[in-house]
C-alpha positions as CSV (number, residue, x, y, z in Angstrom):
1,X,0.0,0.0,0.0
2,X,2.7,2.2,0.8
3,X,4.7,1.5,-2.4
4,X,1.3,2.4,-4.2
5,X,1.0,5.5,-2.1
6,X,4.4,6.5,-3.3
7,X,4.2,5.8,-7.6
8,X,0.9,6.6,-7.2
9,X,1.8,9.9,-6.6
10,X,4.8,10.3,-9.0
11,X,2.1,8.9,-11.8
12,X,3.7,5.4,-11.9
13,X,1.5,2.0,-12.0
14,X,-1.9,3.9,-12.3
15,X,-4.1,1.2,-13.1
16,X,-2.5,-0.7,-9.9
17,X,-3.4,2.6,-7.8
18,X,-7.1,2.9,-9.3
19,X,-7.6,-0.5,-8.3
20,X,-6.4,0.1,-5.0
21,X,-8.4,2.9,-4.6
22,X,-11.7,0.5,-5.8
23,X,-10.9,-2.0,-2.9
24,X,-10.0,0.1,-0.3
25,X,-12.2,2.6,1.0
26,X,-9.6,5.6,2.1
27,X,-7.0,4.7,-0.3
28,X,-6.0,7.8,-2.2
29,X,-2.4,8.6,-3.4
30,X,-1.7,11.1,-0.7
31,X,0.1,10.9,2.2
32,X,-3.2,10.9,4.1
33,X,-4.9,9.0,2.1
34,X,-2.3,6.0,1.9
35,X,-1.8,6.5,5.8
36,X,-5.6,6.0,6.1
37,X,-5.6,3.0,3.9
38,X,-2.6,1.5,5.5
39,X,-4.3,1.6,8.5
40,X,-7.4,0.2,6.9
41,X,-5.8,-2.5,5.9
42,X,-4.5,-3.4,8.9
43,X,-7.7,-3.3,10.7
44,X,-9.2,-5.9,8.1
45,X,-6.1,-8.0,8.5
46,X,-6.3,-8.4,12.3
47,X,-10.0,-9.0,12.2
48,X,-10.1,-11.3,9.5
49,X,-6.7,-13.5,11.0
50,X,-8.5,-13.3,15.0
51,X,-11.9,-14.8,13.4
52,X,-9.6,-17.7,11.4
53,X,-7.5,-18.4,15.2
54,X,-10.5,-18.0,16.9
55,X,-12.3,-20.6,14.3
56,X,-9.0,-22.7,14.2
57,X,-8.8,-23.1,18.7
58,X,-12.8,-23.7,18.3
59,X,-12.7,-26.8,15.8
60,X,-8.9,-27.6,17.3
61,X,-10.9,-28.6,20.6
């Protein structure tokens, strides 16, 4: 995301960033806006991989 952020802004990989900015909802190539969806992703990520332990310690049981 960050790597997006950056050539996003120096008009590098476009289509990449427009993606990007289609799956994430506060991706824009900005500082702010890849800060925000840095930290977007990272709240998916931690929900979606605590469901999948919590799943995996119910069914390990």
């Amino acid at each position: 995301m960050l790597l997006l952020g950056v050539f996003g802004a120096v008009g590098v990989y476009e289509g990449a960033v427009a993606m990007m900015e289609q799956w994430h909802l506060f991706f824009e190539p900005t500082v702010v806006g890849t800060v925000a969806g840095m930290v977007e992703a990272t709240v998916i990520s931690f929900v979606l991989v605590y469901a999948f332990a919590w799943l995996y310690n119910a069914l390990a049981r």
